[in-house]
C-alpha positions as CSV (number, residue, x, y, z in Angstrom):
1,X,15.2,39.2,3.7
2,X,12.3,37.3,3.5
3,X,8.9,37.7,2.5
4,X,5.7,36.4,4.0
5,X,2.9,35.3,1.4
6,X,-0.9,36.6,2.0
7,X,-3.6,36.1,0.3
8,X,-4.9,39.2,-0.6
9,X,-6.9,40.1,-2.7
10,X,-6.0,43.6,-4.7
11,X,-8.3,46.5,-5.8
12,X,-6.0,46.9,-8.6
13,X,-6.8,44.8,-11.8
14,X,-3.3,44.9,-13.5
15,X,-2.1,43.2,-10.3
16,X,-4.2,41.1,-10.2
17,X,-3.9,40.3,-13.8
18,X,-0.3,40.0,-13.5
19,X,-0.5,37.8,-10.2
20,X,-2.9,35.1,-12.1
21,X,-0.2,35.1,-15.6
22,X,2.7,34.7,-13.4
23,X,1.1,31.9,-11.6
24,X,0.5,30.2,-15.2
25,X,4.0,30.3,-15.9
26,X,5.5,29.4,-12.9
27,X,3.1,26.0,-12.8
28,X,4.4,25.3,-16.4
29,X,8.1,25.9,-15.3
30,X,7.7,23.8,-12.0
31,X,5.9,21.0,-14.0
32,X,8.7,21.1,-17.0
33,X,11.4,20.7,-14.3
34,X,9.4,17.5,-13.3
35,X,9.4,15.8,-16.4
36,X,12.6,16.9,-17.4
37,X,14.0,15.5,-13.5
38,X,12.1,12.3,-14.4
39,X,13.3,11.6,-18.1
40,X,17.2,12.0,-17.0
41,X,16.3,9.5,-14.0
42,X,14.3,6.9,-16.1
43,X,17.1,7.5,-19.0
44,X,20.4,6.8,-16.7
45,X,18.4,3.7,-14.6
46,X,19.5,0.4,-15.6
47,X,16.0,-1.0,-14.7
48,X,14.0,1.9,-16.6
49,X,10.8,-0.2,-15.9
50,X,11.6,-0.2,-12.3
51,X,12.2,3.3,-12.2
52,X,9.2,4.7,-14.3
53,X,7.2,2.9,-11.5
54,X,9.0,4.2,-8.8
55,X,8.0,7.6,-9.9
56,X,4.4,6.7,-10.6
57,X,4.3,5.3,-7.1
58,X,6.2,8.8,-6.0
59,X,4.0,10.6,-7.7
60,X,1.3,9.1,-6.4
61,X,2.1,9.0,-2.6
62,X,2.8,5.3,-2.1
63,X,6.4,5.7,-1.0
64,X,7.8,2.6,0.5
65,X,7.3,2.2,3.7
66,X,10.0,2.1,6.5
67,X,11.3,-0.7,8.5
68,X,10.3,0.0,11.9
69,X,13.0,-0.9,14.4
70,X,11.5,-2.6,17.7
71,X,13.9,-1.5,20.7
72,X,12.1,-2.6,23.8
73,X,9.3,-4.6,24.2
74,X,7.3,-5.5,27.3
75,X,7.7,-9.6,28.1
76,X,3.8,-10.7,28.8
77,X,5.0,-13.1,31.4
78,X,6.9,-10.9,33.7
79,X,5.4,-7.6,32.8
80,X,8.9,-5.8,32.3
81,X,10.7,-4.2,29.9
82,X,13.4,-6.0,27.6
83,X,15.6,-4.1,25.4
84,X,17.8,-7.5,24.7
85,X,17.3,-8.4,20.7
86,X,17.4,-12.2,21.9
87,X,14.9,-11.7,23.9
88,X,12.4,-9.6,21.8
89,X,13.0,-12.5,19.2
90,X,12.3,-15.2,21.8
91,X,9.0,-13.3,22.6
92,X,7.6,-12.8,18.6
93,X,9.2,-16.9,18.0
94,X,6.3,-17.9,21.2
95,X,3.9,-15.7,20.3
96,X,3.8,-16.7,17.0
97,X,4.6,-20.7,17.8
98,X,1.8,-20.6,20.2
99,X,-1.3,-18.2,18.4
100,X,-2.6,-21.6,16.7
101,X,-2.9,-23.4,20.1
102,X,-4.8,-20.4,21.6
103,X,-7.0,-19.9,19.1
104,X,-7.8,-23.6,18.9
105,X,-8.7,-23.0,22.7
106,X,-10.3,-20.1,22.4
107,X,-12.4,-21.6,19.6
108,X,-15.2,-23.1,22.0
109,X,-15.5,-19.3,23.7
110,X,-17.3,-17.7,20.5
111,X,-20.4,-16.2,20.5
112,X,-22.3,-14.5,17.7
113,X,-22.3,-14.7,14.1
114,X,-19.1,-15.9,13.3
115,X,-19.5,-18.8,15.3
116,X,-22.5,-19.9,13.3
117,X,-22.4,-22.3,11.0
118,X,-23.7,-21.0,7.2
119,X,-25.0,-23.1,4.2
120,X,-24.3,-21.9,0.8
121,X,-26.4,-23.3,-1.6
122,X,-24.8,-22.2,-4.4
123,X,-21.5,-24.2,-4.6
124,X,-19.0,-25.2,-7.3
125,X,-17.0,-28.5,-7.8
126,X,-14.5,-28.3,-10.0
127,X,-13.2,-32.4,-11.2
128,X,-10.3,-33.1,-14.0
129,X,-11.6,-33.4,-17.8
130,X,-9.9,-34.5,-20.8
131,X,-9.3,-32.6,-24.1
132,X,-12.1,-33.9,-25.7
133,X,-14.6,-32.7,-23.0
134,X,-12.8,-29.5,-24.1
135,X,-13.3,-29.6,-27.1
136,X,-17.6,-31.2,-27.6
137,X,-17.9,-28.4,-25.0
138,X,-16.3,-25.5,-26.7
139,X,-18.2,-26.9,-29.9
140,X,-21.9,-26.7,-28.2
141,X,-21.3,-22.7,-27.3
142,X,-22.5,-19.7,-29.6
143,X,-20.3,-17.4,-31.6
């Protein structure tokens, strides 16, 4: 049988009392169950580091992400659909081999702010030094 949950509230105060003490303890059980889940995995890990941060990350929502499998993929020159893996490859190898060229041709095309040039007065140039630069340096500062 099973039973739907409502949120209702009750005219009667020893329900209502109970309701709010049973809810205490069953968030102390269900957190205890947590860390006791997550000391036995950390404890039987070989990489306990690695596993302490997989369960932050758990924890914290950051699951690692799924490979996505690409099974068809539309061919820009002819406009159709391949499902051929040697093809798909053959189309992300130009794609990638040619984005510099077409960017490079594209360059000329730009209009707006990023295609102004910007002067920043405040620079820094960084040149080699020798230990005793280091040193008459470190000796001129403040405590």
């Amino acid at each position: 049988m099973a039973f739907k949950l409502r949120k209702k509230k009750s005219s009667d105060s020893i329900i209502q009392e109970n309701f709010i003490k049973y809810k205490g303890v069953y968030r102390r059980v269900i957190r205890h169950a947590k860390k006791m889940y997550n000391n036995a995995t950390i404890q039987k890990a070989e990489n306990k580091s690695k596993a302490s941060w997989n369960i932050v990350n758990s924890e914290l929502g950051r699951n690692k992400t799924t490979k996505t499998e690409i099974s068809c993929l539309v061919n820009p020159e002819t406009g159709r659909v391949t499902k051929c893996p040697r093809d798909i490859a053959n189309i992300f190898n130009k794609y990638y081999r040619d984005i510099a060229k077409n960017t490079n041709k594209n360059k000329g095309k730009r209009s707006g702010v990023l295609s102004k040039q910007t002067c920043v007065d405040n620079t820094i140039f960084m040149s080699e030094v020798t230990e005793a630069e280091v040193l008459d340096a470190a000796k001129k500062l403040k405590n």
